[in-house]
N, C-alpha and C positions, 0 to 999 in steps of 0.2 A: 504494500500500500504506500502510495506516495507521501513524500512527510510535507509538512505544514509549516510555515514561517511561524511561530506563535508572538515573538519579538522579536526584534534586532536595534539594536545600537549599533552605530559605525561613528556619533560624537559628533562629526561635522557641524561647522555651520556654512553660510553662505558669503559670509563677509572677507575673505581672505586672509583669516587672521588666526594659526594653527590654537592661538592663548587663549579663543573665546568661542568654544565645540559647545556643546548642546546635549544633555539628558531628555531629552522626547526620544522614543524609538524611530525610526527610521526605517520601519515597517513592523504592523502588529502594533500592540499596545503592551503597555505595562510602566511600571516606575521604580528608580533604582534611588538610591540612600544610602548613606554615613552611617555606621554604627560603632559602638566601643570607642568612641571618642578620637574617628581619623578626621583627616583633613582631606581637602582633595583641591585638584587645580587642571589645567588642560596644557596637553603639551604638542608634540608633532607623532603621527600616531602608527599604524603598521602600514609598511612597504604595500602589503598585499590590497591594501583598501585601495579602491579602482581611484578615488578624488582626486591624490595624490597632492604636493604641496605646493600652496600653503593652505590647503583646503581640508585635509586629512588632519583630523583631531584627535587623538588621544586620550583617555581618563588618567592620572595620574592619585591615586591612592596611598597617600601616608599617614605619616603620626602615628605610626605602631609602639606600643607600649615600650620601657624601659626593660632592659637585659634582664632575661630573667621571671618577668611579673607576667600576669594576665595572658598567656597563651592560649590562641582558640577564642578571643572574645573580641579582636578591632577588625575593619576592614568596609568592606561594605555588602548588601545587601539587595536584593530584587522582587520583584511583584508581578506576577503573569497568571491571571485564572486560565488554567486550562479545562475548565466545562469544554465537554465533548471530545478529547483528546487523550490519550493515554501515550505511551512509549516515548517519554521526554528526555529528550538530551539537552545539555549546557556544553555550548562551545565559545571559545576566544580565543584570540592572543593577546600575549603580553612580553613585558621585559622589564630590565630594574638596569638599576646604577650601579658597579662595584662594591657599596658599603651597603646596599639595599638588604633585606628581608630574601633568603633565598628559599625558607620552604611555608607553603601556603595550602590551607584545607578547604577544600567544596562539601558546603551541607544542602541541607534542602528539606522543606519543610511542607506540609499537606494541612495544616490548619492556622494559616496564618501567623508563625512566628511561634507559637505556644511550645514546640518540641520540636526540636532539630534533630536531623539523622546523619550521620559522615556518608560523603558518598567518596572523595578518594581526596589521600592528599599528594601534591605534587610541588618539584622542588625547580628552581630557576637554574639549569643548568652554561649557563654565563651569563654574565654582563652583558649589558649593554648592546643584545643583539635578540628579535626577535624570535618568539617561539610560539605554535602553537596548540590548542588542549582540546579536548574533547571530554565528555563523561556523561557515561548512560547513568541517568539520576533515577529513573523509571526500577532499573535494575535493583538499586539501593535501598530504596523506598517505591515498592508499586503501589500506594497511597496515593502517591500526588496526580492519577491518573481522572480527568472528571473533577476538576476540584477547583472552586473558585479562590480559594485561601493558600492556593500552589508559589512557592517563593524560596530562592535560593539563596545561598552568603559564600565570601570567599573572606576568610580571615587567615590573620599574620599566624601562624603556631612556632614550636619551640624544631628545634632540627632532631628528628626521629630518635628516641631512646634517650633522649637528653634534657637538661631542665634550662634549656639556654636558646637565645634564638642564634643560628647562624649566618653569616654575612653571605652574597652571591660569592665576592670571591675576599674580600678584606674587612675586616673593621667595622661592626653592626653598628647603623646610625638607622634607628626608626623613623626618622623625617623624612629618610628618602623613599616614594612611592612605588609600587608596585603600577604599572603602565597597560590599560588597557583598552582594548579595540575588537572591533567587529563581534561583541559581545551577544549571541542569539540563543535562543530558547527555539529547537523545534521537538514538532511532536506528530504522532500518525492520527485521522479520526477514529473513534469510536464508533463503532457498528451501531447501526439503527438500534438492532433490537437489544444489544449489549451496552449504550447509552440509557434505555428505560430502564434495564435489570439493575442497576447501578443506581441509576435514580430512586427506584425503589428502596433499593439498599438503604440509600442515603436518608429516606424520612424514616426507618424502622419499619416497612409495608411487609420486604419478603419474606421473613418468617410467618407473619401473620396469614399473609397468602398460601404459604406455603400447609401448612398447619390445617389452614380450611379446604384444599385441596385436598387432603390426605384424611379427612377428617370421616370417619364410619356414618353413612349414611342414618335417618334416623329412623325405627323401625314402624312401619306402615300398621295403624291403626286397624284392632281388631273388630269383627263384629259381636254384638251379645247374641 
């Protein structure tokens, strides 16, 4: 089955100016945010965006916590109902600076922000050169499938087995952003009739249905 744009961010604006990109998606809808106390700014963004420069804009994501503290809690966050949709993937690229943050975790969430799930964590393999990710989130969590409260996060974590963050390639400085681009959400539709089963699900119906389907007829009235 063909997949489905759900969102895309590519940051762009129209003004030719890479320092002032744009959070509206850039097909699909949805809305992205700061959390755990980053900062964020726009810079010049991936090779691979067709805009190219000075038109191609970049998210640039910092302010990660101090050596050490709060691992798995800065970074930022996104917003995409997927009603009607199941088998969701998160794709982008990104890159970082030298002293940047070099290992980062993808969660994903099915009720609006209340419980996060890990879906993989993945580490900045150089500096200062483009890379980029994919992750079947669907797999992680088949919750987020139908779901209007469907929403992702990518935060700073500590460098695997360790209680420390580690640098791309020198010197942990949390001010420096994590860089991102062509950030999309797709997903395949939901079958007609696997879209209602679901729906049902969703208000408490199919047990209930199920239960009175199954349920011993009731025995036909005798005569005196």
């Amino acid at each position: 089955m063909a997949t489905t744009t759900l969102a895309r961010w590519d940051f762009n604006s129209d003004d030719g100016l890479v320092n002032t990109g744009s959070l509206t998606p850039s097909e699909g809808a949805g809305t992205l945010s700061l959390t755990g106390g980053t900062s964020s700014l726009f810079t010049s963004g991936s090779p691979i965006d067709p805009a190219g420069f000075p038109l191609d804009s970049g998210w640039s994501v910092g302010g990660y916590p101090a050596q050490g503290t709060l691992s798995g809690t800065a970074g930022f966050e996104g917003r995409v109902s997927s009603v009607g949709y199941q088998q969701l993937t998160l794709s982008f690229d990104y890159k970082t600076q030298p002293s940047g943050n070099k290992w980062f975790l993808t969660q994903a969430t099915a009720d609006d922000g209340i419980s996060w799930t890990d879906v993989a964590t993945f580490g900045v393999a150089a500096a200062d050169q483009w890379f980029s990710a994919s992750f079947d989130v669907s797999a992680a969590l088949p919750a987020v499938a139908n779901q209007p409260g469907f929403g992702f996060r990518v935060v700073a974590v500590f460098e695997p087995g360790t209680l420390a963050y580690e640098a791309a390639e020198a010197g942990y400085n949390g001010d420096f952003g994590l860089v991102i681009d062509r950030l999309t959400v797709q997903a395949t539709p939901v079958p007609e009739s696997q879209a209602a089963w679901m729906a049902l699900a969703g208000l408490g119906l199919v047990g209930g249905l199920r239960r009175r389907r199954y349920a011993a007829p009731a025995p036909a009235p005798t005569c005196a």
